[in-house]
C-alpha positions, 0 to 999 in steps of 0.5 A, spaced: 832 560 546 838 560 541 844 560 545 849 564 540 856 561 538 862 565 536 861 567 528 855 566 528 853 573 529 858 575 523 857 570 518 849 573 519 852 580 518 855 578 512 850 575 508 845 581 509 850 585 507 853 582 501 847 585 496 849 579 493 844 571 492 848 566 495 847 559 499 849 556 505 851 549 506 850 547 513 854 541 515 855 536 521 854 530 524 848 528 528 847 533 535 851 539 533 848 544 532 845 544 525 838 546 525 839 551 530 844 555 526 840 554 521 834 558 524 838 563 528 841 565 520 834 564 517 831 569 523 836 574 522 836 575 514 829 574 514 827 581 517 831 584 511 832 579 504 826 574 503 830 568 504 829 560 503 830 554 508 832 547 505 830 541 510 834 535 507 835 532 514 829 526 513 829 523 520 829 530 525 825 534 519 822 540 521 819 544 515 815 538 513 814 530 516 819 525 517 821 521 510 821 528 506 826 533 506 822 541 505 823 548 504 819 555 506 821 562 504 820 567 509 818 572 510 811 569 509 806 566 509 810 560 506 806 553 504 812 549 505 814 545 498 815 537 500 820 532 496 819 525 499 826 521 501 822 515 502 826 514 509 828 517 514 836 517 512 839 517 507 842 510 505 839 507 500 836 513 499 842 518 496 839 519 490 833 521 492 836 526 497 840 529 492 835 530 486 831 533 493 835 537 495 837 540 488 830 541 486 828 544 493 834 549 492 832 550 484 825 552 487 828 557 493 831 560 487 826 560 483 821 563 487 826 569 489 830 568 495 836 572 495 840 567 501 838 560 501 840 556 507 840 548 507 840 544 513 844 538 510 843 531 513 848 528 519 850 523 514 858 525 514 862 518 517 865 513 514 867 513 507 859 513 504 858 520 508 864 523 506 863 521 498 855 523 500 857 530 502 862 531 497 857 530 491 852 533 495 856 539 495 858 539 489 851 538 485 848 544 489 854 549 488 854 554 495 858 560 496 858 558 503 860 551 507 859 552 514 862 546 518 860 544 525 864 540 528 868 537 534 874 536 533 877 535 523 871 530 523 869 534 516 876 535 513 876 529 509 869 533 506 872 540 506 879 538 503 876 538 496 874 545 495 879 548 499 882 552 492 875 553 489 874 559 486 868 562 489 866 557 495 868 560 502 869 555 508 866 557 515 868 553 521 866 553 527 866 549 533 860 545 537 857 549 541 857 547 549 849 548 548 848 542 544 845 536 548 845 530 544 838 526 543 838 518 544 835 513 539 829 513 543 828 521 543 829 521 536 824 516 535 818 520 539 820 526 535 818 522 529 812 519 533 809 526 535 811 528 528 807 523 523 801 524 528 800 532 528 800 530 520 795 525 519 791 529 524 785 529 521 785 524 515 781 520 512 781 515 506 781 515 500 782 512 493 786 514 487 785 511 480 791 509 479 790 507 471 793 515 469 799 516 475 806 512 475 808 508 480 816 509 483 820 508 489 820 502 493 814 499 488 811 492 491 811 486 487 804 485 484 805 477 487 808 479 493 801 482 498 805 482 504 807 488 507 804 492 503 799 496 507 801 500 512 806 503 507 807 510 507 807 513 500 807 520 497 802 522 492 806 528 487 804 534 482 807 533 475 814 535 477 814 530 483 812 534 489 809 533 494 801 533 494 800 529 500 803 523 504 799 518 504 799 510 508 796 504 504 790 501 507 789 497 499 794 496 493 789 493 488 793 492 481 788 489 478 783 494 479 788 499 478 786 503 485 791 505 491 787 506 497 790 510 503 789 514 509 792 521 508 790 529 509 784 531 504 786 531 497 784 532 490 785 525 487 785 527 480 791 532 481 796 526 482 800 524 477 806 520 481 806 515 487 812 514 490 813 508 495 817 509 501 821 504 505 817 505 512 810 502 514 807 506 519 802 504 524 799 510 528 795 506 533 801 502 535 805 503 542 810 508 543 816 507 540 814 501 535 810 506 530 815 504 525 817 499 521 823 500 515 823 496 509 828 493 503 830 489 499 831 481 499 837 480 495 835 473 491 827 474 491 827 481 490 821 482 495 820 486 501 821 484 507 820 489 514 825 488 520 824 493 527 826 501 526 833 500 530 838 505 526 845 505 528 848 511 532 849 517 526 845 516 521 840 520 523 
């Protein structure tokens, strides 16, 4: 059940009533409220305008697997339309998140929806989450900041579109319902994630002599750590066709070789490398692996899943 806080119910009304488009930014840190809010708003307006929703929280997604943000438009049936982040949060990722985001609003828009909701990554502490919401609020333009937070966390965000014109500011505070996840639940919300998607898959090769590569692309000289790699197999306009996990990057013969969902193989025009490995037979808890950059060689090296509180 949906515990309902102050203002939701209005904030609700509002919009089904404007007779206008508009889009809600919903903004917060991590365990207050967020996805809820988002599917109470979707629920509500849904049952009287078609409505789309934008998942750009990668690490606890829910319109589609960790690493991509999704959006659906309802009433349905609605496939839901994926762009792959390439990890579960937005460091080292933020303008894969950005460019996601908008793309995602752009096709909610584009595809007739008359409110757009966007559920925002909790990514808003420290000196990159507020520049990171900022820039993220200002490149998708909604007519509604909604702000859950526990005491002036989000102020340093909401400051810098106090005087715009045709922005509205909603704050409310975290409902006592919330209960915070620890690290490890959040870890086995991905775990059972990944494994409903790879349901089913099965491996196949791709002809790598006509799509591009991009992302976190391997070295050629540098095999290590490239299987297991989770990387997205996209359309012409960089969406998401399917995700895959390397079991092979041949270069030389020019063919990628991946475990994934059934797909075409002809319709890939792009592959984009992500910065997880995963192993779906490994133990709870250590499916993951995370991968960066080393600064002087320029290869990729692998170092446990353990992310610091908040940025997920």
């Amino acid at each position: 059940m949906i515990h309902i806080s102050e203002g939701w119910d209005d904030l609700a009304a509002a919009l089904i009533e404007s007779g206008l488009r508009e889009s809600v930014y919903i903004m917060g840190a991590t365990d207050t409220g967020k996805t809820t809010l988002c599917r109470y708003l979707l629920s509500r307006t849904s049952a009287h305008v078609r409505t789309g929703c934008v998942d750009c929280d990668t690490g606890q997604s829910w319109i589609g697997p960790p690493t991509t943000e999704g959006m659906t438009i309802h009433p349905g049936p609605s496939k839901p339309v994926l762009r792959f982040v390439g990890s579960t949060s937005p460091r080292g990722h933020l303008v894969q998140t950005l460019t996601g985001a908008k793309r995602l609003a752009e096709w909610a828009l584009e595809d007739g929806a008359r409110i757009t909701l966007i559920d925002s990554p909790g990514l808003v502490h420290g000196g990159v989450g507020i520049e990171f919401q900022i820039q993220m609020i200002d490149l998708l333009r909604p007519d509604h900041i909604v702000a859950l937070q526990r005491g002036r966390e989000l102020e340093g965000v909401l400051a810098n579109f106090a005087r715009h014109p045709t922005i509205q500011t909603h704050r409310f505070p975290v409902s006592t319902a919330v209960v915070p996840r620890t690290a490890a639940e959040r870890r086995r919300y991905r775990e059972w994630r990944f494994t409903a998607y790879f349901a089913g898959a099965q491996v196949q090769e791709i002809a790598l002599r006509e799509p591009g590569l991009q992302g976190r692309v391997p070295d050629p000289e540098n095999r290590s750590g490239v299987a297991g790699r989770l990387v997205s197999l996209n359309d012409p306009e960089n969406f998401v066709i399917v995700l895959g996990i390397v079991s092979e990057f041949d270069t030389k013969g020019r063919t990628l070789t991946v475990f994934a969902p059934p797909f075409d193989t002809t319709s890939v025009a792009s592959v984009r490398f992500g910065s997880v490995s995963l192993d779906l037979e490994a133990p709870p808890g250590t499916m993951e692996c995370h991968r960066f950059e080393a600064s002087t060689q320029g290869q990729t090296r692998a170092r446990p899943h353990t992310p610091p509180p908040g940025l997920l």
